[in-house]
MDTraj code that builds the backbone (N, CA, C; nanometers):
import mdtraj as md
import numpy as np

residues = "UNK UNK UNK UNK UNK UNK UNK UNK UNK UNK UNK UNK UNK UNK UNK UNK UNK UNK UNK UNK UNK UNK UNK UNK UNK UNK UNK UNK UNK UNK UNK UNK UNK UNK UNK UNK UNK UNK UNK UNK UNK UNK UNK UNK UNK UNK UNK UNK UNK UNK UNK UNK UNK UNK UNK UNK UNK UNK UNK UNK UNK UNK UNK UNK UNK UNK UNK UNK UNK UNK UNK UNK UNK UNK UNK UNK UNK UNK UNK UNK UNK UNK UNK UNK UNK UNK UNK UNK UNK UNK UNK UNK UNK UNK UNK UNK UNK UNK UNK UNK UNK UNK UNK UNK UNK UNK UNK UNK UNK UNK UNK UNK UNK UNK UNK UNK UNK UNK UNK UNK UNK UNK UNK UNK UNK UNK UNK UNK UNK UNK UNK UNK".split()
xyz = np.array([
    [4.4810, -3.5661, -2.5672],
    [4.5800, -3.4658, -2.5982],
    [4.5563, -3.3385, -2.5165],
    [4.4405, -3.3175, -2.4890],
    [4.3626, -3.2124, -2.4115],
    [4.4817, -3.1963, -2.2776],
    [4.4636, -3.2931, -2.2194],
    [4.5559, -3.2906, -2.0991],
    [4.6644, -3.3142, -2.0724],
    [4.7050, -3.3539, -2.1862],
    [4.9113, -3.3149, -2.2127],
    [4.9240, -3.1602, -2.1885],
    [4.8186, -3.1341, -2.2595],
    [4.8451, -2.9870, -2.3245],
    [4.8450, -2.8939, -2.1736],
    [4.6863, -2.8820, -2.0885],
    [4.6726, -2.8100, -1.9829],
    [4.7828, -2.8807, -1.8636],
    [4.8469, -3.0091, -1.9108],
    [4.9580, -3.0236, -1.7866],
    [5.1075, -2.9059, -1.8010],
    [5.1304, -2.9308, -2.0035],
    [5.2274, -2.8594, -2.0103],
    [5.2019, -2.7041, -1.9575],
    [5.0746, -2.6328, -1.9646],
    [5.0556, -2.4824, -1.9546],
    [5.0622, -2.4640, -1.8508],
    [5.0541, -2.5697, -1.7256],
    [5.0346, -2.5577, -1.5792],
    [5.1603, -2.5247, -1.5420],
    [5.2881, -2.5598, -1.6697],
    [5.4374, -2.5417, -1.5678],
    [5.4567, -2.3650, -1.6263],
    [5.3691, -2.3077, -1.6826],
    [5.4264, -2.1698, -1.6911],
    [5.3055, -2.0642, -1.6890],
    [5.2174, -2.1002, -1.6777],
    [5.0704, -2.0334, -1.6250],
    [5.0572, -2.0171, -1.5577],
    [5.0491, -1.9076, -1.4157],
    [4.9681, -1.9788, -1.3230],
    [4.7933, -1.8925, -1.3396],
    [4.8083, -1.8386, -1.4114],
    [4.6700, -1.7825, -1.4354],
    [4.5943, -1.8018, -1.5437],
    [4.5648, -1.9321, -1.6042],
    [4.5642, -1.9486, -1.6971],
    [4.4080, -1.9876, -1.6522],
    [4.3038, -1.9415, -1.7950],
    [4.1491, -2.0064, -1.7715],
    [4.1906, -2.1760, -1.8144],
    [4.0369, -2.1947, -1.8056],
    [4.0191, -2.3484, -1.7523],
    [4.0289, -2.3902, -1.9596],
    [4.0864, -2.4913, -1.9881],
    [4.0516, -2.5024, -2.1124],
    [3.9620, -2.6385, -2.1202],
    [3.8646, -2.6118, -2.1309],
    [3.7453, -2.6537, -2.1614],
    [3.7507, -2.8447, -2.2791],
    [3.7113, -2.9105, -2.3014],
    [3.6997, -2.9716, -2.4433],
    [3.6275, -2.8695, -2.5537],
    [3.4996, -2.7859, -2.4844],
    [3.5268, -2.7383, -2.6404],
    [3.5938, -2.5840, -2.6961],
    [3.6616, -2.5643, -2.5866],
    [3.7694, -2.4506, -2.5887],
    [3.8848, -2.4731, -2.6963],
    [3.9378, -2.5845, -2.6888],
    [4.0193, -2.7257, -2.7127],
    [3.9900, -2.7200, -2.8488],
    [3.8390, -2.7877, -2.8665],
    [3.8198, -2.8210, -2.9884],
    [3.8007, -2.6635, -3.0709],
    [3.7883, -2.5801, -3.0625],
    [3.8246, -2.4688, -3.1254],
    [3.9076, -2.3894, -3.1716],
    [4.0189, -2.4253, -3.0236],
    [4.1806, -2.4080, -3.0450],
    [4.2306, -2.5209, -3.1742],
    [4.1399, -2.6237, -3.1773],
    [4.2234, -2.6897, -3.2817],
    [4.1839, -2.6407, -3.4468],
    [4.0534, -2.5746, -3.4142],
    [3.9611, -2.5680, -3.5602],
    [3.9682, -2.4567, -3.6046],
    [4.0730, -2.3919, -3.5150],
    [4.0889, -2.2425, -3.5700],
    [4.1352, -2.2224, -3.6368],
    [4.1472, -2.1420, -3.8316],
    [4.2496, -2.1390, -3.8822],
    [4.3367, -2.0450, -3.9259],
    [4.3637, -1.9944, -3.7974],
    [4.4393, -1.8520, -3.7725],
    [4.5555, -1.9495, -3.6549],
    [4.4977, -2.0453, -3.5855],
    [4.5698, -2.0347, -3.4739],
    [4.6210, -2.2370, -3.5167],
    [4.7737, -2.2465, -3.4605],
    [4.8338, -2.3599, -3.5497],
    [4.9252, -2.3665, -3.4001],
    [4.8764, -2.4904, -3.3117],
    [4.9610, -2.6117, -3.2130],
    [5.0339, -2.6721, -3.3024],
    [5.1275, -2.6765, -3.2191],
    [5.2532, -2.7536, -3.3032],
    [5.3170, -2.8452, -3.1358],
    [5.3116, -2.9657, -3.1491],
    [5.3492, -3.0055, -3.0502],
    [5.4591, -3.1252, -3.1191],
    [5.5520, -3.1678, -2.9685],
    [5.6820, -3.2362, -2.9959],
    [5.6152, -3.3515, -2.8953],
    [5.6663, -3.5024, -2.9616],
    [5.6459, -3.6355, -2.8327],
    [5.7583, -3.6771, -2.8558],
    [5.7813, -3.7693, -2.6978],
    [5.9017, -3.8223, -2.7230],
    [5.8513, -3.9647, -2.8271],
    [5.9691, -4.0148, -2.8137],
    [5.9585, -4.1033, -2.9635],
    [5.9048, -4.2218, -2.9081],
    [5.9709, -4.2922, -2.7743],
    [5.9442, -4.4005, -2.7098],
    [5.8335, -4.4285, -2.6983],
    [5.7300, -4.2939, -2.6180],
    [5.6021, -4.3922, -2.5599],
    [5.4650, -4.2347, -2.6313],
    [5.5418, -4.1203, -2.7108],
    [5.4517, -4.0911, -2.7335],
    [5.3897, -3.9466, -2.6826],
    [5.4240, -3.9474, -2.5428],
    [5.3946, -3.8632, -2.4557],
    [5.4368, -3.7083, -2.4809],
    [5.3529, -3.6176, -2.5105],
    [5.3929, -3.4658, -2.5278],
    [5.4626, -3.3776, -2.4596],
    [5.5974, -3.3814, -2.5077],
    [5.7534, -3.2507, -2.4176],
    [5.7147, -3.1451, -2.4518],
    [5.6655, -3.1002, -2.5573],
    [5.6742, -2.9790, -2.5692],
    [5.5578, -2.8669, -2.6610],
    [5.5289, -2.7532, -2.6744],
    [5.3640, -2.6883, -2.7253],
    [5.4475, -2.5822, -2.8010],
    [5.4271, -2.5547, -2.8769],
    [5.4057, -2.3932, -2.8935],
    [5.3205, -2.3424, -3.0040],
    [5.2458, -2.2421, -2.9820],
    [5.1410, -2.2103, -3.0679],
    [5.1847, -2.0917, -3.1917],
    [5.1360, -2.0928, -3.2912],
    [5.1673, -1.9939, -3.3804],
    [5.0131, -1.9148, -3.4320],
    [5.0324, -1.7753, -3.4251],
    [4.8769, -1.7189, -3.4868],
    [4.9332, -1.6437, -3.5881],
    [4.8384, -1.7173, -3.7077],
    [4.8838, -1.6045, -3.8162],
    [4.7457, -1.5026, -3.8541],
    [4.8161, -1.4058, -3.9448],
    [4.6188, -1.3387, -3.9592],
    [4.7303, -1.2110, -4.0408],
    [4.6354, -1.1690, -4.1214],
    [4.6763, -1.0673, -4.2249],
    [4.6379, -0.9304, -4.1555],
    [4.6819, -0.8147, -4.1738],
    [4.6296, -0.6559, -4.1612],
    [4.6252, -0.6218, -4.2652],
    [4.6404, -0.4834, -4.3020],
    [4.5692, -0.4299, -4.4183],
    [4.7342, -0.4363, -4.5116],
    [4.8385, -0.4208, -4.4307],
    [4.9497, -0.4488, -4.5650],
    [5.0593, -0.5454, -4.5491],
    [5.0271, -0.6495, -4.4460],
    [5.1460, -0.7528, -4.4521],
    [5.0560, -0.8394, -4.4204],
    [5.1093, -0.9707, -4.3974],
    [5.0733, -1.1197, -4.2823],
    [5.1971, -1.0714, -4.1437],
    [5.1066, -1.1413, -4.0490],
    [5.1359, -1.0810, -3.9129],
    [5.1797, -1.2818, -3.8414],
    [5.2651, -1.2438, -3.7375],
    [5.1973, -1.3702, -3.6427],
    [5.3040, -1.3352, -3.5227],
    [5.2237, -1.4331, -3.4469],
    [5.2644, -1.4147, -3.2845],
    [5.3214, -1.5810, -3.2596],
    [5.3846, -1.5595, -3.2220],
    [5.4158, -1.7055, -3.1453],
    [5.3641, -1.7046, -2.9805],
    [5.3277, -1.7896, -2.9318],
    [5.2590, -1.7845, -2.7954],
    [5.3092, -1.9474, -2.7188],
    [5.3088, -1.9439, -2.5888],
    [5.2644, -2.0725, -2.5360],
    [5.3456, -2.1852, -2.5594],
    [5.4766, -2.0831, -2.5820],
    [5.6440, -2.2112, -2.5508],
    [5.6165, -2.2788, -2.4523],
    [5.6234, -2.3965, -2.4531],
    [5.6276, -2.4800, -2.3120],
    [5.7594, -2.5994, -2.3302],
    [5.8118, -2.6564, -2.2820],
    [5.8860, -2.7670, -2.3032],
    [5.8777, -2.7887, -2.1399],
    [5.8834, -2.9290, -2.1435],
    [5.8303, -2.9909, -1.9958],
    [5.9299, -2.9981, -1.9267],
    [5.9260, -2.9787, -1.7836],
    [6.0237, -2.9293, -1.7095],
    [6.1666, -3.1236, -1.6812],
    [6.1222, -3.1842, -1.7366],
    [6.2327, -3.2883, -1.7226],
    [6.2684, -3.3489, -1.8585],
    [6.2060, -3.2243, -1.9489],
    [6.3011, -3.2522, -2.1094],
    [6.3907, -3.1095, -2.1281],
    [6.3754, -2.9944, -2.0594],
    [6.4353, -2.8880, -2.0826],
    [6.6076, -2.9183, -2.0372],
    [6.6723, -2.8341, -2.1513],
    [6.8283, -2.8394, -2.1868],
    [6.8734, -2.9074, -2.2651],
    [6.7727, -2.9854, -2.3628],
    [6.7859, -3.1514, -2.4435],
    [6.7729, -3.0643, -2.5495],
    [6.7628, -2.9672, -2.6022],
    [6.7414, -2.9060, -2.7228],
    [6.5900, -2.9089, -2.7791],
    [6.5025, -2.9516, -2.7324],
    [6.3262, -2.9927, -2.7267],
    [6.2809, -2.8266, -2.8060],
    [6.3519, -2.7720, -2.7352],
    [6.2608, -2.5927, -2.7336],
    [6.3389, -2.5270, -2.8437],
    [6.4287, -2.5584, -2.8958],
    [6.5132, -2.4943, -2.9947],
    [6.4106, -2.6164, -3.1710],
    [6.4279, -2.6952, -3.1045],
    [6.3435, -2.7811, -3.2132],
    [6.1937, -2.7297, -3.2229],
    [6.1077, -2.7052, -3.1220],
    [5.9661, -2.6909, -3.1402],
    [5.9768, -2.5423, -3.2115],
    [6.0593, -2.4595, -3.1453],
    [6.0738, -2.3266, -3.2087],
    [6.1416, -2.3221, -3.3643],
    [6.2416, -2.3857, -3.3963],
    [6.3010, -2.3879, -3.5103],
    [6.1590, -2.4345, -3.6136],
    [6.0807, -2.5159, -3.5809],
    [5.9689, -2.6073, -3.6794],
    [5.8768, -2.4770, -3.7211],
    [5.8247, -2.4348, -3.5438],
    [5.7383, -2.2803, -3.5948],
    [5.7918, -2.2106, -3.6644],
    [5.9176, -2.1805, -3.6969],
    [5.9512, -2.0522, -3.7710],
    [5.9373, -2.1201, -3.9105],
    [5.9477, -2.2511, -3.9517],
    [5.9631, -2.2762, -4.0480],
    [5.8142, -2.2901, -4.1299],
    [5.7120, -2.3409, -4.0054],
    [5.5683, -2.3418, -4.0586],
    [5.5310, -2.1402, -4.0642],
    [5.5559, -2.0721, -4.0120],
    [5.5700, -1.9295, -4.0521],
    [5.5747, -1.8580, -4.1427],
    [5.7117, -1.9615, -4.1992],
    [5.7734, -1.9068, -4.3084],
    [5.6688, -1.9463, -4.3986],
    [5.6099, -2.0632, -4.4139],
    [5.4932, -2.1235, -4.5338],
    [5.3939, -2.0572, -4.5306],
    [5.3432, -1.9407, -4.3700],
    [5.2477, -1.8763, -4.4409],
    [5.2782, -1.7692, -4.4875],
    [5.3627, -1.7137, -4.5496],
    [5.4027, -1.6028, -4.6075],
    [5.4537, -1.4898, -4.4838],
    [5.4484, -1.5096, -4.3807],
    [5.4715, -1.4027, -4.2390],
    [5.6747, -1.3849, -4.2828],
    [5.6749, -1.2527, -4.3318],
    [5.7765, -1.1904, -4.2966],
    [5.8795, -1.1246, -4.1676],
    [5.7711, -1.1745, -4.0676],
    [5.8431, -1.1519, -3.8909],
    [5.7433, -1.1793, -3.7975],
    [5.8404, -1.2558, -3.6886],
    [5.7218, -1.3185, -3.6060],
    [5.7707, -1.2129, -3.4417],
    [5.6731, -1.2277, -3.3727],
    [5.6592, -1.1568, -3.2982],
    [5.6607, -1.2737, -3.1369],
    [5.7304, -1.2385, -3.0275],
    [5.6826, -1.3000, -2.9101],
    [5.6835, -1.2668, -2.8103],
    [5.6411, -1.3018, -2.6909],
    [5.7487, -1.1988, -2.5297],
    [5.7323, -1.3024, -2.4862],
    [5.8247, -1.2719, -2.3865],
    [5.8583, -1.3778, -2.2992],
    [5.9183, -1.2815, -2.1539],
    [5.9031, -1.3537, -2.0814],
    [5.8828, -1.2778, -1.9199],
    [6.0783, -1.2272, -1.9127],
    [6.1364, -1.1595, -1.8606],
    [6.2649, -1.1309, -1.7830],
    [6.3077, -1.2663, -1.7184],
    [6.2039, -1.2564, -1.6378],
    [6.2480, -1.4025, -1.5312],
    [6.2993, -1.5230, -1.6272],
    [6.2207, -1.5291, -1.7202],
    [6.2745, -1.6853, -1.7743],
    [6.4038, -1.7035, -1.9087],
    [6.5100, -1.6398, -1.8277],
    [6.6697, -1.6198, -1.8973],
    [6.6721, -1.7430, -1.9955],
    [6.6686, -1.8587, -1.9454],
    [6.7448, -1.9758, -2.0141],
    [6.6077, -1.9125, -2.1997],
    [6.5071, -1.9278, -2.1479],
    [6.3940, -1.9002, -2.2460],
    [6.4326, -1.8012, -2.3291],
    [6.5075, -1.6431, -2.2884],
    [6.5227, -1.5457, -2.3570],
    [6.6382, -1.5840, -2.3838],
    [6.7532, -1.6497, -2.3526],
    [6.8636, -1.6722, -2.4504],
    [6.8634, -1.7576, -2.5938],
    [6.7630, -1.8524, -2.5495],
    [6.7110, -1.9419, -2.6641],
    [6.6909, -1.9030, -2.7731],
    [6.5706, -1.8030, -2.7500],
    [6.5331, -1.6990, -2.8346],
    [6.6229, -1.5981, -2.8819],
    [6.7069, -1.5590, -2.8447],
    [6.8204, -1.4478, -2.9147],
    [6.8835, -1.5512, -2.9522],
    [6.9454, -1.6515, -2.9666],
    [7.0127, -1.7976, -3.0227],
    [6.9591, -1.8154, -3.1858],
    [6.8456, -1.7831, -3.1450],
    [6.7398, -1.8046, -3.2796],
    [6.7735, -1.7296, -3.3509],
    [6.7572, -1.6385, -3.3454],
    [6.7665, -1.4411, -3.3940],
    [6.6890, -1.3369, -3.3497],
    [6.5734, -1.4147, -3.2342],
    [6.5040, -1.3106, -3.1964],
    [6.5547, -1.1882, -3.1419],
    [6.5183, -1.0565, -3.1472],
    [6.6051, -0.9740, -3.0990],
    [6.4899, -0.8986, -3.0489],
    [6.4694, -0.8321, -2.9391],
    [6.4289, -0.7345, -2.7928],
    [6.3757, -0.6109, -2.9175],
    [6.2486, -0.5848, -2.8844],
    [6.2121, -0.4643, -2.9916],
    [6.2489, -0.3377, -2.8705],
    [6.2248, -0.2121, -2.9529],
    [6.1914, -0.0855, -2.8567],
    [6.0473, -0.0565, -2.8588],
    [5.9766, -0.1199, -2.7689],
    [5.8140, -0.0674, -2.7667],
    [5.7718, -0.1204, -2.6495],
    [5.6557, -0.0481, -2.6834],
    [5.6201, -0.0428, -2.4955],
    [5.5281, -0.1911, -2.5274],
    [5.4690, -0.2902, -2.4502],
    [5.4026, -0.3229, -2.4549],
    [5.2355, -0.2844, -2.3680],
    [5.1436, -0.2863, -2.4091],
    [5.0477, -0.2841, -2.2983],
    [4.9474, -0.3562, -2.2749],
    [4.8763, -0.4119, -2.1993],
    [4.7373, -0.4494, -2.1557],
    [4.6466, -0.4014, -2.0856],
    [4.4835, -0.4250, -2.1401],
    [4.4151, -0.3517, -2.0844],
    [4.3160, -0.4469, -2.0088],
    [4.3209, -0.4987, -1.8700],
    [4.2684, -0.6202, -1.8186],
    [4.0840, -0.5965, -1.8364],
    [4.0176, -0.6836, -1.8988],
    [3.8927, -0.6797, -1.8767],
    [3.8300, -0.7227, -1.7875],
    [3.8299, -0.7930, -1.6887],
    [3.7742, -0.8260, -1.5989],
    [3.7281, -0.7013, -1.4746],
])
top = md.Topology()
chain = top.add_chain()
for i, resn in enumerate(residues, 1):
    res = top.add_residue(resn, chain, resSeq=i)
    for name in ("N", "CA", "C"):
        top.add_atom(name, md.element.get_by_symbol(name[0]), res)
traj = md.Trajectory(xyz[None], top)
């Protein structure tokens, strides 16, 4: 499954670290952080990822959605409206009152999807502070 996974991240990463087996096995044992993946039905094979992190602050439950992928010869089949529709619904079970995501400018078909949904464009800055 390891390498379904780093094939799907390869079509929208390109800077992505190396994920390890036991990177992998941590990503799976984490229980803040919840893969949700789609196969096709026929042979099995993984179309599509997306990750959900939930985790509490001091007065709500929080979560991020991360790491939409749908594979580049299942996209327009509805794959990404399904993997996304499932996360919001496993979301909803952990008590998270609003989920949070970004997604790049460049990838339109991706940000229409998402406003399709109900996601809607916040006003805030985002920032990062690179450690390296």
């Amino acid at each position: 499954m390891r390498d379904e996974v780093v094939r799907l991240l390869s079509q929208i990463a390109v800077d992505a670290q190396e994920l390890t087996d036991d990177h992998f096995k941590y990503l799976l044992s984490d229980p803040h952080t919840h893969l949700y993946i789609a196969k096709k039905q026929d042979n099995g094979e993984i179309v599509a990822m997306a990750t959900l992190i939930v985790y509490r602050i001091p007065y709500k439950m929080k979560a991020q959605i991360e790491d939409v992928v749908v594979d580049e010869e299942m996209r327009g089949k509805g794959v990404g409206k399904y993997i996304m529709n499932y996360t919001i619904e496993k979301a909803k079970e952990f008590g998270v009152k609003s989920l949070n995501l970004t997604s790049s400018p460049r990838k339109e078909i991706a940000n229409k999807m998402y406003q399709s949904l109900g996601f809607q464009a916040r006003d805030s800055n985002v920032y990062r502070l690179n450690l390296e």
